[in-house]
Structure formats: C-alpha cells, structure tokens
N, C-alpha and C positions, 0 to 999 in steps of 0.2 A: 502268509502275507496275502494270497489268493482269497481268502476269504475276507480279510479286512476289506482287501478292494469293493470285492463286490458285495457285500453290507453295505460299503458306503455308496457305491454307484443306485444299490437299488435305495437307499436312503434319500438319497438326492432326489431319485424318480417318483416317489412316493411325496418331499418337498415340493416337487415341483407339479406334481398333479393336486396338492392339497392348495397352492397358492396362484392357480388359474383360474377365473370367471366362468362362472357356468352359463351354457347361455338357454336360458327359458325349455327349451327342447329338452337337452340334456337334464335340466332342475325336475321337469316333471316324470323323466324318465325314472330318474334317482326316487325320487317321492313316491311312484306308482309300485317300485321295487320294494321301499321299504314297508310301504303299507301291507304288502304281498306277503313280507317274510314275518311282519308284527301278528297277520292273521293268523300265519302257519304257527307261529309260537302260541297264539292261544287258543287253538285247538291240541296243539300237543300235551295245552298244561291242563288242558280240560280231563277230568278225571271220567271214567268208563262207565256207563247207565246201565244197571244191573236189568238180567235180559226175562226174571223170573215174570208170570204173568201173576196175576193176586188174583184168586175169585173173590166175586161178589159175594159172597156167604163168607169169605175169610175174612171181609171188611169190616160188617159188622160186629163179629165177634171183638170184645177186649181181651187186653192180655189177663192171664191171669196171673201174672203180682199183682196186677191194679187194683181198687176197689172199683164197682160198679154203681153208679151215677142213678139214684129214680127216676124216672120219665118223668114223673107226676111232681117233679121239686118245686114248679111255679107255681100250682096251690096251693102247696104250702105255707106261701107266703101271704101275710094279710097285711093289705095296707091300708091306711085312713081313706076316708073320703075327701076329693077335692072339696073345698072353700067355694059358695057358690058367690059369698060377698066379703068385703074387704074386711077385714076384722074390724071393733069398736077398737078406740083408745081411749081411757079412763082419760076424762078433760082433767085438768090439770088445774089447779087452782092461781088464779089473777094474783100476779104479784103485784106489788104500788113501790115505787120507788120512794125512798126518803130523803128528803132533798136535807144536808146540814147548812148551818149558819158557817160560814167563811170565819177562821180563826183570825185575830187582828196581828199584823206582822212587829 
C-alpha cells in the first residue's frame, strides 16, 4: 500500500510541476539544457573518423579490380565545328487561298 501512496504522491508532483507557468528565466533555462543534451546526442551518434594517414603516392594509385581510365580520352573525341552563320531555310513555296462560292441555303 506504501508504494501505491507514493507513485501516487510523486504522480501528483510530477502533475503539478507539468501544469505550472514557466516564467521566461526558467523557459530559457529549460531550452539552453535541451539544446545542450540534443548536441551531446549528436556527437555520440557521430560515428568514429578513421585515424589511418593515406600517402600521396597511395592516392593516385587505382584499385586494381578497376579498369584504368586514358588520360588522353578527350582527344579522342571529335567534334563538328561551330556554325559561324544561321543555317539557310529552303523558302517555301507562296500558297493562294481559294476563296468558294457560298452554297444557296
């Protein structure tokens, strides 16, 4: 029965601290804490930066499954010359309307 009481006293205490007005002090108090504990969690969730160092000579190497890539692939490629003027368009031949005679109703 000891325990029912006091579940329920701190119940109450817990009601009654949930249904007081905060006053501006206390609000930013609250907000400055949680901001505090939001950081800590996301550093904790931050995962660990591997401590190995890389040489510069290990960078340029590829793996080898890869294939290896030509240096020289962009001459490869040939492209047209730019258009120094708008292209012509075949003129198009003058149509003429034909005007009919109105049928009698």
């Amino acid at each position: 029965m000891d325990d029912t009481a006091e579940a329920k006293a701190y119940q109450d205490e817990i009601n009654a601290v949930l249904g007081e007005q905060l006053s501006a002090e206390d609000e930013e108090a609250v907000m400055a804490e949680f901001e505090n504990l939001e950081a800590q969690l996301a550093v904790e969730s931050l995962p660990d930066t591997p401590v190995t160092e890389v040489r510069p000579e290990e960078k340029m190497k590829a793996p080898a499954d890869t294939e290896a890539v030509p240096e020289d692939i962009d001459e490869a490629i040939e492209l047209p010359d730019v258009p120094m003027k708008a292209p012509e368009r075949p003129e198009a031949p003058e149509k003429t309307k034909v005007l009919e005679e109105p049928l009698p109703a």
